[in-house]
TILUMZA-836095 format. One record per residue (C-alpha): residue number from 1; residue in one letter; z, y, x. Coordinates in nm, 4 decimals, decimal comma, padded with zeros to 6 digits. Layout:
BEGIN
+-----+------+----------+----------+----------+
! pos ! code !        Z !        Y !        X !
+-----+------+----------+----------+----------+
! NUM !    A !        Z !        Y !        X !
...
+-----+------+----------+----------+----------+
This chain:
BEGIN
+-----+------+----------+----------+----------+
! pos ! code !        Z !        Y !        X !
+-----+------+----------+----------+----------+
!   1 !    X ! -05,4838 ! -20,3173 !  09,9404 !
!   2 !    X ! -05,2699 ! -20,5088 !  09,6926 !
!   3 !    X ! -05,2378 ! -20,8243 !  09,9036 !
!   4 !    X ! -05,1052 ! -20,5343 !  10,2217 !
!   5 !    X ! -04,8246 ! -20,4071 !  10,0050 !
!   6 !    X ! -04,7206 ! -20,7679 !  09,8592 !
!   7 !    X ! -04,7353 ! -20,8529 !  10,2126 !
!   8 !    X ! -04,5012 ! -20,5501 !  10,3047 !
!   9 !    X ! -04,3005 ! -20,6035 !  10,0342 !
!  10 !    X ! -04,2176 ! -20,9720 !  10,0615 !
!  11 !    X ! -04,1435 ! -20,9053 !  10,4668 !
!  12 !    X ! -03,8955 ! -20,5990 !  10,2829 !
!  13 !    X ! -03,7058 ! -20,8476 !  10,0795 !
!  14 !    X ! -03,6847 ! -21,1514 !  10,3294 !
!  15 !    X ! -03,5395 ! -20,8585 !  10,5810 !
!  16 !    X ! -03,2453 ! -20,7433 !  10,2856 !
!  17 !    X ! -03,1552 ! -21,1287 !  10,2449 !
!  18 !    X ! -03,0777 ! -21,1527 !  10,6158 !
!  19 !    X ! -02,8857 ! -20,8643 !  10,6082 !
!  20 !    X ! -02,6686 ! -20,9926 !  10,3275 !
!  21 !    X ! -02,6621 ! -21,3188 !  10,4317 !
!  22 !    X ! -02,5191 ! -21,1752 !  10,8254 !
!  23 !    X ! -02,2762 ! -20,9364 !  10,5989 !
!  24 !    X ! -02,1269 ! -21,2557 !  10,4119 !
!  25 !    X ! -02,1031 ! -21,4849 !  10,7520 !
!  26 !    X ! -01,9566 ! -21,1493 !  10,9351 !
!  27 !    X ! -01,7436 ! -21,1217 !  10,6362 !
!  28 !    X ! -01,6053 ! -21,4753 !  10,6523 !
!  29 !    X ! -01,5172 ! -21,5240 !  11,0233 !
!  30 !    X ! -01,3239 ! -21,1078 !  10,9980 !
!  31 !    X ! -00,9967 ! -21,0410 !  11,0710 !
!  32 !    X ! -00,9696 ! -20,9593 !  10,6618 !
!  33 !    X ! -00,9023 ! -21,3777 !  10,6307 !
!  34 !    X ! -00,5348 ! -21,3516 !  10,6794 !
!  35 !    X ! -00,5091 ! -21,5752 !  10,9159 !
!  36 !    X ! -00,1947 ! -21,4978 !  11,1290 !
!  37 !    X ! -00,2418 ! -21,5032 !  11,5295 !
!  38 !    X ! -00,0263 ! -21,7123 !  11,7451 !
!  39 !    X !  00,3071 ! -21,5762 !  11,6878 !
!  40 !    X !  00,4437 ! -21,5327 !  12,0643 !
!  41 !    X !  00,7984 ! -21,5909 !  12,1207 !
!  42 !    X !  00,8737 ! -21,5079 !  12,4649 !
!  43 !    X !  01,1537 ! -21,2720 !  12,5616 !
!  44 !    X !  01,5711 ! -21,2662 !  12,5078 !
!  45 !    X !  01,7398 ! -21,2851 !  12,1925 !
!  46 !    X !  02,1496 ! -21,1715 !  12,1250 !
!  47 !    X !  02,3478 ! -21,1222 !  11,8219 !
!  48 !    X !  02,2393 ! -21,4267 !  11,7178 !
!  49 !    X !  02,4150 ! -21,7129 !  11,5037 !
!  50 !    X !  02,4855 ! -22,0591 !  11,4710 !
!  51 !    X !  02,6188 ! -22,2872 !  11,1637 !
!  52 !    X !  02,6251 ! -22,6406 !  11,2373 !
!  53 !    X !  02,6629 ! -22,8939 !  10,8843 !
!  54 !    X !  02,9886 ! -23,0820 !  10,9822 !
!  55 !    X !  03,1558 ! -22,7414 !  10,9725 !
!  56 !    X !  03,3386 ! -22,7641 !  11,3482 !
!  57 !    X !  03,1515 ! -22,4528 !  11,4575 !
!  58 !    X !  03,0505 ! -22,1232 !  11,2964 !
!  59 !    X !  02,9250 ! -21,9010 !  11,5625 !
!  60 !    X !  02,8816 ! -21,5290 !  11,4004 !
!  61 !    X !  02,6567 ! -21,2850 !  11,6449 !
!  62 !    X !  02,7317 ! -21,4916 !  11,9438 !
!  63 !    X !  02,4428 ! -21,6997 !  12,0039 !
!  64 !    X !  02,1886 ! -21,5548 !  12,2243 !
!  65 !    X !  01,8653 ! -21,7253 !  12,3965 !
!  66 !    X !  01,6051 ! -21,6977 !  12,6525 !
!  67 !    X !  01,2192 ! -21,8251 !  12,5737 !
!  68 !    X !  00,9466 ! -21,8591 !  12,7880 !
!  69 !    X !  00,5985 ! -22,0364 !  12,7605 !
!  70 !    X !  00,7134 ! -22,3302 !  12,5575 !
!  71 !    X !  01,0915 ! -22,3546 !  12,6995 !
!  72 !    X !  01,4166 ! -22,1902 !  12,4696 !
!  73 !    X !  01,7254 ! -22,2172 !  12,6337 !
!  74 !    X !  02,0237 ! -22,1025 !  12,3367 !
!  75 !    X !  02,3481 ! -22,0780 !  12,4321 !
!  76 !    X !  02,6640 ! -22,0366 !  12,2898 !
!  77 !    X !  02,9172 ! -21,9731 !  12,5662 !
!  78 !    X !  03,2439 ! -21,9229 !  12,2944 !
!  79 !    X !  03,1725 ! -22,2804 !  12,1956 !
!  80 !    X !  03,0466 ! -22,4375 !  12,5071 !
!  81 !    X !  02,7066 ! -22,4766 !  12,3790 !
!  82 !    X !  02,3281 ! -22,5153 !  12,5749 !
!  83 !    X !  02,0492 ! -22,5947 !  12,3233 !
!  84 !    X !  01,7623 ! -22,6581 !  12,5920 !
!  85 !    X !  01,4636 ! -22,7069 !  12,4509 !
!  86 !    X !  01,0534 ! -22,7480 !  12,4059 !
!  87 !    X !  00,8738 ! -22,4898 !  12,1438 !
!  88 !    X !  00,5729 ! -22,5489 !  12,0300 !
!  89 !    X !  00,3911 ! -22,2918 !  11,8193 !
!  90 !    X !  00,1760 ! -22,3880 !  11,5347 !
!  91 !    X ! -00,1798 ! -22,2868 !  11,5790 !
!  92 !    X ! -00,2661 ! -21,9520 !  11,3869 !
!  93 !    X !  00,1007 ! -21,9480 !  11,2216 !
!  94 !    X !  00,4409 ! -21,7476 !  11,3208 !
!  95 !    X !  00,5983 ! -22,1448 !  11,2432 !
!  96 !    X !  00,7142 ! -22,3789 !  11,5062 !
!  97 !    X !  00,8293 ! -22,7474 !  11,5930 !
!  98 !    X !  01,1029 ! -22,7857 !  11,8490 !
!  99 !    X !  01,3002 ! -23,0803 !  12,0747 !
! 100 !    X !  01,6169 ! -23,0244 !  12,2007 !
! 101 !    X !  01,8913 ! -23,1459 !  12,4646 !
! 102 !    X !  02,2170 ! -22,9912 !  12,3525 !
! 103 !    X !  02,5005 ! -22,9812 !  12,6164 !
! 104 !    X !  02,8914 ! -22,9418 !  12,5671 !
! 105 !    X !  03,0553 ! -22,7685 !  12,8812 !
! 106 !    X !  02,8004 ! -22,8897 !  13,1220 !
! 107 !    X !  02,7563 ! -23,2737 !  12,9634 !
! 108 !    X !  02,7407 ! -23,5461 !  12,7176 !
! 109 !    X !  02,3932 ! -23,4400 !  12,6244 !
! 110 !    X !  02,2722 ! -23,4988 !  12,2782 !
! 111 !    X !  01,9350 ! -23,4566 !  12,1299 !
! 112 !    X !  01,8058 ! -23,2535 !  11,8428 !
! 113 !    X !  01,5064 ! -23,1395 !  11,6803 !
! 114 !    X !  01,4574 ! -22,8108 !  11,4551 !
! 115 !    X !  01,1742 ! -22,6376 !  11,3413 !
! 116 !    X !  01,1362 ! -22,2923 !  11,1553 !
! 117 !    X !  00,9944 ! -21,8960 !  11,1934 !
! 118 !    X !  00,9027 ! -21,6462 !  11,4384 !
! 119 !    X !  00,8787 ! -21,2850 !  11,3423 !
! 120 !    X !  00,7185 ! -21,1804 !  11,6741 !
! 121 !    X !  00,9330 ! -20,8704 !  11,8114 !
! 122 !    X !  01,2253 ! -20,9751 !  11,5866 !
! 123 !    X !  01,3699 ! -21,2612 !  11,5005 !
! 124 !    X !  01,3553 ! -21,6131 !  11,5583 !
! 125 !    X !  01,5349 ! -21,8821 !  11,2229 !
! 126 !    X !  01,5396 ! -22,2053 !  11,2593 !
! 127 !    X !  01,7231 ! -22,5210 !  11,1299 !
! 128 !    X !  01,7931 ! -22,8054 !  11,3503 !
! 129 !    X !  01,7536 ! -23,1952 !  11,2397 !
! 130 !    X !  02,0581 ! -23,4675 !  11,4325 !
! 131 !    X !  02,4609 ! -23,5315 !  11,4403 !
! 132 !    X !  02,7125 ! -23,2729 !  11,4998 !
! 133 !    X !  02,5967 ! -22,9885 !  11,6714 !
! 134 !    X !  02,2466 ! -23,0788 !  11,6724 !
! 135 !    X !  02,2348 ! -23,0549 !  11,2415 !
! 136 !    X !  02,2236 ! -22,7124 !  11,1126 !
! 137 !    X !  02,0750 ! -22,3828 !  11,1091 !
! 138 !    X !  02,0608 ! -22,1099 !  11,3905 !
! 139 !    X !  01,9302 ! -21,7430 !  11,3722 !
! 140 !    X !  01,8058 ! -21,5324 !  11,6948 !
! 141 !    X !  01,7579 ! -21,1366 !  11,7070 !
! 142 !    X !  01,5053 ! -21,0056 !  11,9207 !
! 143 !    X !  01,6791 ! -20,7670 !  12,1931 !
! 144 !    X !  01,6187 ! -20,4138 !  12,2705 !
! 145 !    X !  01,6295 ! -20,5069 !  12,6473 !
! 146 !    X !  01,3060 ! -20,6630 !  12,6430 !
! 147 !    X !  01,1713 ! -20,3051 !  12,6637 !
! 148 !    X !  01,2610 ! -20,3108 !  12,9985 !
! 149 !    X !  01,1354 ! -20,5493 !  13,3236 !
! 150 !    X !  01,2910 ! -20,7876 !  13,5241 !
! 151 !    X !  01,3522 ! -20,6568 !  13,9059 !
! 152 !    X !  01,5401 ! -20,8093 !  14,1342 !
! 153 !    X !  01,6962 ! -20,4699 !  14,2355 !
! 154 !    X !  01,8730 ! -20,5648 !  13,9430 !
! 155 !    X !  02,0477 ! -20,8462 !  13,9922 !
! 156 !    X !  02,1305 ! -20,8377 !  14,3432 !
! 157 !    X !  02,5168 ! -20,8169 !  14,4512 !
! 158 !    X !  02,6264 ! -20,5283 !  14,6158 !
! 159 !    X !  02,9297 ! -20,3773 !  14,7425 !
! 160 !    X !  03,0006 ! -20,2415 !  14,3783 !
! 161 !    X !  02,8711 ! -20,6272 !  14,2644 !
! 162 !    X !  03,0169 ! -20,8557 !  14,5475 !
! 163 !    X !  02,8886 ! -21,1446 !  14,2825 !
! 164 !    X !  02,8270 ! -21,2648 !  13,9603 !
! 165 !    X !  03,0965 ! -21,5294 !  13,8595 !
! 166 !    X !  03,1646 ! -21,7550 !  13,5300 !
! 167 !    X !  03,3153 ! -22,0697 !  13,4448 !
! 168 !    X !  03,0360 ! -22,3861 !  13,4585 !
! 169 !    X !  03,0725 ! -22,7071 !  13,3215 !
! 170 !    X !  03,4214 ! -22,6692 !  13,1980 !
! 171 !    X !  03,5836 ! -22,5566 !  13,4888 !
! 172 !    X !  03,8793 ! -22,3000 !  13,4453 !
! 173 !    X !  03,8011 ! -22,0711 !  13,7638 !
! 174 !    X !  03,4259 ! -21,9101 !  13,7994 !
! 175 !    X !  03,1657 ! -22,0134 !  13,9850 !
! 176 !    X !  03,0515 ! -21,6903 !  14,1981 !
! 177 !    X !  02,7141 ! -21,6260 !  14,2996 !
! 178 !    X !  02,5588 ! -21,3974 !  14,5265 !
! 179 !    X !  02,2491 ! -21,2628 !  14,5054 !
! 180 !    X !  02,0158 ! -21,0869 !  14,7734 !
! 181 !    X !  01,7313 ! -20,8659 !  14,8012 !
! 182 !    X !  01,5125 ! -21,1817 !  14,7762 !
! 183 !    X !  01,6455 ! -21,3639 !  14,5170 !
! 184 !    X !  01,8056 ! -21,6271 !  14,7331 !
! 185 !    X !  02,1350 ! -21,6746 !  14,5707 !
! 186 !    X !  02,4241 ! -21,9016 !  14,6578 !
! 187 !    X !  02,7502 ! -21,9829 !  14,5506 !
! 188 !    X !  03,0690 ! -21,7378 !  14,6972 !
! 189 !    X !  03,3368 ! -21,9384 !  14,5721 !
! 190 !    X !  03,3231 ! -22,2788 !  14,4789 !
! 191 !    X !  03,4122 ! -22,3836 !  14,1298 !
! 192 !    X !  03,7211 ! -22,6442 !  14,1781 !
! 193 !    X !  03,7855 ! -22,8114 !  13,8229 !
! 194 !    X !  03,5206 ! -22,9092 !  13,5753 !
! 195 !    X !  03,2216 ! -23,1393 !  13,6621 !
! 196 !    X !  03,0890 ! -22,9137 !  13,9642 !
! 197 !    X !  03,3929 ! -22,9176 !  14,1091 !
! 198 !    X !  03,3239 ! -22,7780 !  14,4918 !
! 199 !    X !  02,9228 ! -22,8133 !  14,4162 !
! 200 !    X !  02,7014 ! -22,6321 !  14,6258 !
! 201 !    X !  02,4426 ! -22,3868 !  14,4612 !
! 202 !    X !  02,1474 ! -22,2694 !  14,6453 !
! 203 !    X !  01,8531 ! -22,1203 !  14,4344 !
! 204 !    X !  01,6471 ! -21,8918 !  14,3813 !
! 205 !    X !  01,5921 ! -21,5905 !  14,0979 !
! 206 !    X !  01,2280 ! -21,5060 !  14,0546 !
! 207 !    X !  01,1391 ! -21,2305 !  13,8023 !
! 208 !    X !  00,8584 ! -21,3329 !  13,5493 !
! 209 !    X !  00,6266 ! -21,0696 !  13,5005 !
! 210 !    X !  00,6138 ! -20,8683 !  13,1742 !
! 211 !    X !  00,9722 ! -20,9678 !  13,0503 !
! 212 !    X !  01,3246 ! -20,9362 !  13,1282 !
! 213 !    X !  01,3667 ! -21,2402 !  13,1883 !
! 214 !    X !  01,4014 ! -21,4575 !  13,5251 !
! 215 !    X !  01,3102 ! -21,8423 !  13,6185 !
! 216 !    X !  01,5744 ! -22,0020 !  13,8014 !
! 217 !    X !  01,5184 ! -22,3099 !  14,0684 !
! 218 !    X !  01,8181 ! -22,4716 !  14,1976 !
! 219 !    X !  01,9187 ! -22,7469 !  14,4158 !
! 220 !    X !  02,3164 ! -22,8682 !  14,3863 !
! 221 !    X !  02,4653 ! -23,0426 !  14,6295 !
! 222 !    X !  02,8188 ! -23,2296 !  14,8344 !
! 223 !    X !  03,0169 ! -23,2033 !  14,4704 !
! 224 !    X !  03,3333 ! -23,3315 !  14,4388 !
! 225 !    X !  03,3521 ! -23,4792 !  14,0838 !
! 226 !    X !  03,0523 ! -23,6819 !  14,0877 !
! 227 !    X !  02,7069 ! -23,7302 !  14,2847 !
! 228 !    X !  02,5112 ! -23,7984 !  14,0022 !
! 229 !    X !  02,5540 ! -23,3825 !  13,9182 !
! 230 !    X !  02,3022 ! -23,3451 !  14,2195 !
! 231 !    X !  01,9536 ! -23,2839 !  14,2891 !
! 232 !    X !  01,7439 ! -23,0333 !  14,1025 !
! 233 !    X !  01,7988 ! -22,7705 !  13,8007 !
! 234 !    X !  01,5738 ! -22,5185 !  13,6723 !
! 235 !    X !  01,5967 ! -22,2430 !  13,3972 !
! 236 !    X !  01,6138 ! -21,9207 !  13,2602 !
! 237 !    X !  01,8396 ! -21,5854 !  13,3321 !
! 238 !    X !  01,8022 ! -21,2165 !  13,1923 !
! 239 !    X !  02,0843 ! -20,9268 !  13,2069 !
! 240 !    X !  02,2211 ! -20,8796 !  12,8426 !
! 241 !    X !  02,2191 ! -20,5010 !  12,8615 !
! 242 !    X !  02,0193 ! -20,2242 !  13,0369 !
! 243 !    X !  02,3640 ! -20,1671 !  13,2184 !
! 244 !    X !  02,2773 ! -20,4710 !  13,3864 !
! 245 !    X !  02,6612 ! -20,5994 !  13,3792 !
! 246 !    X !  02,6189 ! -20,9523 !  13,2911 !
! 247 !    X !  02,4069 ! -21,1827 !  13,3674 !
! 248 !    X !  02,2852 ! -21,4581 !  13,1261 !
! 249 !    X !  02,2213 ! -21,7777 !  13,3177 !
! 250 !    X !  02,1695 ! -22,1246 !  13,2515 !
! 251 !    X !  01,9963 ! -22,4542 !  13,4535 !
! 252 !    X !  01,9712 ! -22,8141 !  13,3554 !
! 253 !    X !  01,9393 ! -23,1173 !  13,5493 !
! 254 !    X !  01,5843 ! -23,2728 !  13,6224 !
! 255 !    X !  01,7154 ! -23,5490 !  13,3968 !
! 256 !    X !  01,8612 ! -23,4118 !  13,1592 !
! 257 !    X !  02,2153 ! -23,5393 !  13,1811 !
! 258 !    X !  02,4042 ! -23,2263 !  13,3194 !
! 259 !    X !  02,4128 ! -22,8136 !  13,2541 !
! 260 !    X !  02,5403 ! -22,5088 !  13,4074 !
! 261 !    X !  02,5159 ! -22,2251 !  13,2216 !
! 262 !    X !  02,7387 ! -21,9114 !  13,0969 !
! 263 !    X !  02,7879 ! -21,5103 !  13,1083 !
! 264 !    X !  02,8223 ! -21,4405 !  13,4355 !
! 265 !    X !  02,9777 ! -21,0818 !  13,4985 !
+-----+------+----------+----------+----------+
């Protein structure tokens, strides 16, 4: 009788260790750690600003950029500006570690790198490491618009929109685009100053699910100022507003050396 209940009772114990042993490992590998997740930067960003050390440009609530996967395009079209650039997140942090390619009106690319915060939803700070523009500090604000989806009934040019049109690569009339039901788009008018001086543009919009935003493929060709602006571009575009009255758009060249990019209303 005594050796049955030692028996039960050392089977009773052995079970009550397990238990607290599983509550400690459960307790250890919980989402009480405080361990961040992957902060996820992906959507547009306006009001932003720009400050770069050899005090030539202060841009107050003017910067604005477009990120997707690991790409962040920031643009500062008041200055002249493209930041294009490669994010990568830190694993289980809101920090990251950037490379950029930063264009001025279209060209003379330099390179930068930066590194800083995401507040997912919010904000994105950063502070950049090179010469000139590429040494300084930028801030991003997370827009409202990303509450709404990208559609290409919203970009196409209509009667009311016969096309969207900006200055590109420091040209002083716009480049016009149109834009059809598909997404095909091509230039209306042809720039004729600036380094895509009579440049073809034939590309297409494609929205990316889940955002507002829109990846852009295009292929430039018979320009005026130089052949080398040529060949192949890809980025980013998103409207700035829900009013969808001005498209944000910006490409770079497959190597590197030349941008288009601007408001385009």
């Amino acid at each position: 009788m005594h050796t049955l209940l030692i028996a039960r009772l050392t089977r009773y114990t052995s079970f009550v260790a397990l238990l607290g042993l599983g509550g400690l490992m459960y307790g250890c590998g919980s989402s009480d750690s405080g361990t961040p997740p992957n902060a996820n930067p992906a959507g547009y960003y306006s009001q932003g600003s720009l400050s770069v050390s050899d005090g030539t440009i202060t841009d107050n609530n003017a910067l604005q950029a477009m990120v997707y996967n690991d790409r962040i395009m920031m643009m500062s079209v008041a200055n002249g500006l493209l930041y294009d650039g490669t994010m990568t997140v830190t694993p289980n942090s809101n920090s990251f570690m950037a490379t950029f390619t930063i264009y001025t009106h279209g060209e003379n690319p330099v390179t930068a790198t930066a590194s800083g915060t995401i507040t997912q939803g919010s904000s994105i700070t950063g502070t950049l490491t090179g010469a000139g523009v590429g040494d300084g500090t930028f801030s991003l604000t997370y827009s409202t618009v990303n509450n709404s989806t990208a559609a290409l009934s919203r970009i196409v040019t209509t009667v009311s929109n016969p096309g969207w049109g900006s200055p590109v690569g420091g040209s002083i009339d716009n480049l016009v685009i149109d834009i059809d039901a598909a997404g095909n788009a091509i230039d209306d008018l042809a720039t004729t100053t600036g380094i895509y001086d009579n440049c073809g543009f034939n590309g297409v919009f494609t929205p990316i699910a889940g955002t507002n935003l829109y990846a852009a493929t295009f292929t430039l060709n018979t320009c005026d100022f130089s052949a080398t602006v040529e060949g192949s571009y890809t980025g980013l575009a998103t409207t700035q507003s829900l009013a969808d009255d001005t498209l944000v758009f910006a490409i770079t060249h497959a190597s590197d050396t030349f941008a288009a990019y601007g408001d385009f209303h």
